[in-house]
N, C-alpha and C positions, 0 to 999 in steps of 0.2 A: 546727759549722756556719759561725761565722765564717772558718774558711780552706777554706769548700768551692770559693770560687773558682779560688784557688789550687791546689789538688790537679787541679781540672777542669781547667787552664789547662796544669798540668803533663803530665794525660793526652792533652792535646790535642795537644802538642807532644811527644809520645813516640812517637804514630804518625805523626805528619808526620815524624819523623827516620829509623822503619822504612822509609816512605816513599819517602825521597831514596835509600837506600841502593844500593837497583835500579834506581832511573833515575840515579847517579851512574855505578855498574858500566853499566850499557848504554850511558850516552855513551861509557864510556873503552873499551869494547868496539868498540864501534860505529869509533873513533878506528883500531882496529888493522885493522881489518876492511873499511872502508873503500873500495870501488875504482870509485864512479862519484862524479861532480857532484853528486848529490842525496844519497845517504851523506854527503858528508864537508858538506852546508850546511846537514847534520843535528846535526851531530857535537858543537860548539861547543855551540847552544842547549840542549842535551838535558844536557851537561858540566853547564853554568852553571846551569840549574835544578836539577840536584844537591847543586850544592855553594851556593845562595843557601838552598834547603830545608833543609840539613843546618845553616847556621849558625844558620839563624833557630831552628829548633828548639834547637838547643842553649843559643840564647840564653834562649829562651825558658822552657827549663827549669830552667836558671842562674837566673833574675830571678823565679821562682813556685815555686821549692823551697826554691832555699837562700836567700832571703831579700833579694838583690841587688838594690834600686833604682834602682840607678844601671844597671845592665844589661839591665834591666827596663824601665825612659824610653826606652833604644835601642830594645829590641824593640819597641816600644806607635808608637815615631817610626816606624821601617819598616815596620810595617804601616798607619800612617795614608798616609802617602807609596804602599805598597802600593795601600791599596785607592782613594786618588785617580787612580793611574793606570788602573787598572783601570777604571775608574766611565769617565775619560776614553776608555780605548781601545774601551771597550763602544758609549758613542755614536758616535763616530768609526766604529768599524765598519758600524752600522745607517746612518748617512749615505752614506758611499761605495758601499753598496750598495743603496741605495736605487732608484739607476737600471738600466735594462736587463732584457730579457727575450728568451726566444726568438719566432721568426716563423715559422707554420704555413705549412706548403708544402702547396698543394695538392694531391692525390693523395698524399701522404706520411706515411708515420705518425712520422720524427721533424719537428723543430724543427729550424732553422736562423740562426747569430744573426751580428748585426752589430754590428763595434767602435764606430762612433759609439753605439750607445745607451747606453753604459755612459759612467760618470763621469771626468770629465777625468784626475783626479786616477790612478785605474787605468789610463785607456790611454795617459798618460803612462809607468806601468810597465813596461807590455810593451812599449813604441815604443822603452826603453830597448836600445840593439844588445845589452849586455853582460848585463842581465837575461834578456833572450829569448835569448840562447845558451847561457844555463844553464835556462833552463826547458825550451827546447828538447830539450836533453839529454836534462834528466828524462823527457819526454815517450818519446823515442827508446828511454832504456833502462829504461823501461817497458813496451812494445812493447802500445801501448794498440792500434794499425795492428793488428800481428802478428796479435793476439787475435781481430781481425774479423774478418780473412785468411781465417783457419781453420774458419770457419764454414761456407763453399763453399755459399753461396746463390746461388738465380735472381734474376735483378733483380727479379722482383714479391716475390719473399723478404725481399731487402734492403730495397723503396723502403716496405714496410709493417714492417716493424721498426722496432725503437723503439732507437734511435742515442743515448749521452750526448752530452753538448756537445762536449767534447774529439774524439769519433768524427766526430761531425756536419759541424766545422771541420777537424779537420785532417787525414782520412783518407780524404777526398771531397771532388770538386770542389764548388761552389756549384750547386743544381739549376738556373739562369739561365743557364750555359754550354750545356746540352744535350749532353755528349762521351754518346758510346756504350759501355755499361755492358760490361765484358768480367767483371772478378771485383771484386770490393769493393774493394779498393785498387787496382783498373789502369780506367780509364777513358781512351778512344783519341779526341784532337780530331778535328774534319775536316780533310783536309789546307789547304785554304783559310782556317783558321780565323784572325781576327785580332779582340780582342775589347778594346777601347780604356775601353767602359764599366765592366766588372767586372775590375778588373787581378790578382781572384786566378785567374780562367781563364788567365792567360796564366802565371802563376808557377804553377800548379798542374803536378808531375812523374810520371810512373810510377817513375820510383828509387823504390826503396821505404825509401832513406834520406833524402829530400826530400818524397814527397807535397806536401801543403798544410801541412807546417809552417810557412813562411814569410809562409802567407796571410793576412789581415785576418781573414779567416773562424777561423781558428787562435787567434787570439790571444784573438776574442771571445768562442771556446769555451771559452778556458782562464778566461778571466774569467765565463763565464755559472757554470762548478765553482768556481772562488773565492768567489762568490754565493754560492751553495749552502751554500757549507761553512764562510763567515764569519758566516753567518744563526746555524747551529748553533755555533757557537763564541762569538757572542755571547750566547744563548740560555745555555751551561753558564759563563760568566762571569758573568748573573747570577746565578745560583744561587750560585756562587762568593762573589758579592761581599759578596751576603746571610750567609753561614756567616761570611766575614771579619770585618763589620761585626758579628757575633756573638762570634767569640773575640774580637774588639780591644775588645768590651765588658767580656767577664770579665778581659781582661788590665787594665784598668781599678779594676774592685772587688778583683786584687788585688797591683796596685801602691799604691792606697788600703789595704790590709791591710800592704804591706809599709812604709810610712812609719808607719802607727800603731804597730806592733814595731817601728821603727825610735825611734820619741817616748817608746816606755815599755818598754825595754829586761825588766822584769820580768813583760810581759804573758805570760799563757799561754794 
């Protein structure tokens, strides 16, 4: 019983190393295969979580099997440093996303949102040129547009359909311009149209390789789906942090195990 920590700590770290195995193969796969902007900004983080899982485990099974203290203090440091970042990026998530929401359109069955409501710190991000031509991308070859395309709805079809953000903003003008509804991605100004108020009316294109990607409305969309999916990411970080703050426990009782067989060389 005295080294049940130890055996636990070693089990714990044996499947964290099965783990890394296939998420280190998938980054390096992913590296070969590769042929848009969002693949390859994939590529890198998917690598690096590979190969930080596989070392830590290994360390870890090094410093709780074979007796290693000293590699063992390494491991017990990187996952404290671990799980303070963690702990930080969790809050830090729930703050930035704290602001923003979508806006009920009358007659409308989705939402439609806008970039001021969202927090400085994000639409800083997107205003970035360099960021939003890779998000943009993503978007494109995605063919999030495409998918709505296809669905060859009446306008009463479309305007009571329920639209994500991303559709909402970037694959349709702003319902405040009033253009006349021809198919889900082609809506036709008036020829007189000049609209000084809402400037994604006037940046809004039927190119079906421009739409309102470059709109306000676009961006806010992309940020209302970052919402969404940073909520839940924060949400499985805690859980996370909790299970961490649990092994970094037993790695504890038995690096304490491995210094007392370290002090009485004949213990058994």
């Amino acid at each position: 019983m005295v080294r049940f920590s130890n055996n636990l700590l070693g089990i714990l770290n044996v499947v964290t190393l099965l783990l890394s195995i296939p998420i280190l193969s998938g980054g390096i796969w992913l590296s070969h295969r590769a042929a848009t902007d969002c693949e390859r900004f994939l590529e890198r983080p998917i690598i690096a979580l590979g190969v930080f899982l596989l070392l830590v485990s290994l360390a870890g099974i090094a410093g709780a099997c074979c007796g290693a203290s000293c590699i063992l203090w390494i491991y017990l440091f990187v996952m404290f440093i671990l799980i303070v970042l963690l702990f930080c990026f969790t809050v830090f998530a729930f703050a930035v996303t704290n602001k923003g929401a979508g806006w009920v359109v009358s007659g409308r069955g989705y939402k439609e949102y806008r970039l001021g409501d969202y927090s400085n710190w994000l639409q800083k991000r997107v205003n970035n040129v360099d960021n939003w031509r890779r998000i943009k991308s993503c978007l494109q070859d995605g063919k999030v547009c495409n998918s709505l395309q296809e669905k060859n709805q009446t306008l009463d079809q479309f305007i009571n359909g329920n639209l994500s953000p991303i559709q909402s903003g970037c694959c349709k003008p702003p319902t405040a311009c009033n253009f006349t509804y021809t198919s889900e991605t082609v809506w036709v100004k008036p020829a007189d149209f000049n609209s000084t108020d809402i400037p994604d009316c006037n940046t809004w294109s039927n190119d079906q390789s421009a739409l309102c990607y470059d709109c306000q409305s676009c961006k806010a969309g992309v940020l209302a789906n970052l919402k969404n999916d940073w909520k839940k990411v924060a949400i499985v970080n805690i859980i996370f942090l909790i299970f961490l703050i649990i092994v970094y426990s037993i790695g504890c009782c038995a690096f304490r195990n491995n210094r007392r067989d370290n002090s009485y060389p004949g213990w058994k």
